[in-house]
N, C-alpha and C positions, 0 to 999 in steps of 0.2 A: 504494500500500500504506500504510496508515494504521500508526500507533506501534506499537500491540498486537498488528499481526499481525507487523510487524517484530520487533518482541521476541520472539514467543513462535517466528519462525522462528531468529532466532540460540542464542535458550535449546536448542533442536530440535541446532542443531547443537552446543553444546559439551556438552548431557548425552546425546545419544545415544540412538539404540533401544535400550530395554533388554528384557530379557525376564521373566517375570513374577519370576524366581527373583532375575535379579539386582535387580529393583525390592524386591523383599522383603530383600533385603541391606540395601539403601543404606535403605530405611528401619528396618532394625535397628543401621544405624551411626548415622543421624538422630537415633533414639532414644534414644540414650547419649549420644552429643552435649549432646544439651537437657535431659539429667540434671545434665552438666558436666562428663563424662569429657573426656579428652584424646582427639585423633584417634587414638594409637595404642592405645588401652586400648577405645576405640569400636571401634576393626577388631579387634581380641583376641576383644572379648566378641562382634561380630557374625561371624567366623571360626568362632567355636565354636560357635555356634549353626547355622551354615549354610558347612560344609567344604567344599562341593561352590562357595562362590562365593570361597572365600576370595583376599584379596588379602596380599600380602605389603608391610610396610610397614617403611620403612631410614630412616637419615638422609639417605641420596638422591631420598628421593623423598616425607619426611612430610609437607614442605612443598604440596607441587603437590597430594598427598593430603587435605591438610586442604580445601585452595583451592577443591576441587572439594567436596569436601563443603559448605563453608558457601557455594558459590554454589545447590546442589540447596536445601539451608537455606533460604536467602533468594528462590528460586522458588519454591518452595511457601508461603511467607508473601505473596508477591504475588498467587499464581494464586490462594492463598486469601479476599486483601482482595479481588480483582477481580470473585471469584464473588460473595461474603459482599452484596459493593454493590450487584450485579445483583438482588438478589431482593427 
């Protein structure tokens, strides 16, 4: 198994199958994100927009919340350079 398939199989397991709804979430917290919102103002304003995916965000857990978001963050800038280079 060469690098790239390794990566994109460990990527596979820490973000999960998602479903089209909750893909549309995570990139409406992505998006506030890369405005400069904070992770919890990011889940607010993506909460509100899409109730049915909302996530609930503490001091127990804004942490591992954010973690996860800026690792989707930083896949998508990979998976993006990797296409971008292919073509």
């Amino acid at each position: 198994m060469n690098f790239l398939d390794q990566y994109l199989q460990r990527s596979q397991e820490i973000i999960g199958d998602r479903s089209p709804a909750e893909k549309r979430y995570d990139n409406e917290v992505l998006r506030w994100l890369r405005k400069g919102k904070n992770i919890r103002k990011a889940i607010e304003k993506a909460n509100k927009k899409y109730p049915e995916e909302a996530l609930e965000i503490d001091d127990t857990n804004s942490d591992d919340v954010a973690d996860h978001y800026d690792y989707i963050m930083q896949h998508q800038e990979i998976m993006n350079n990797i296409f971008s280079s292919s073509n």
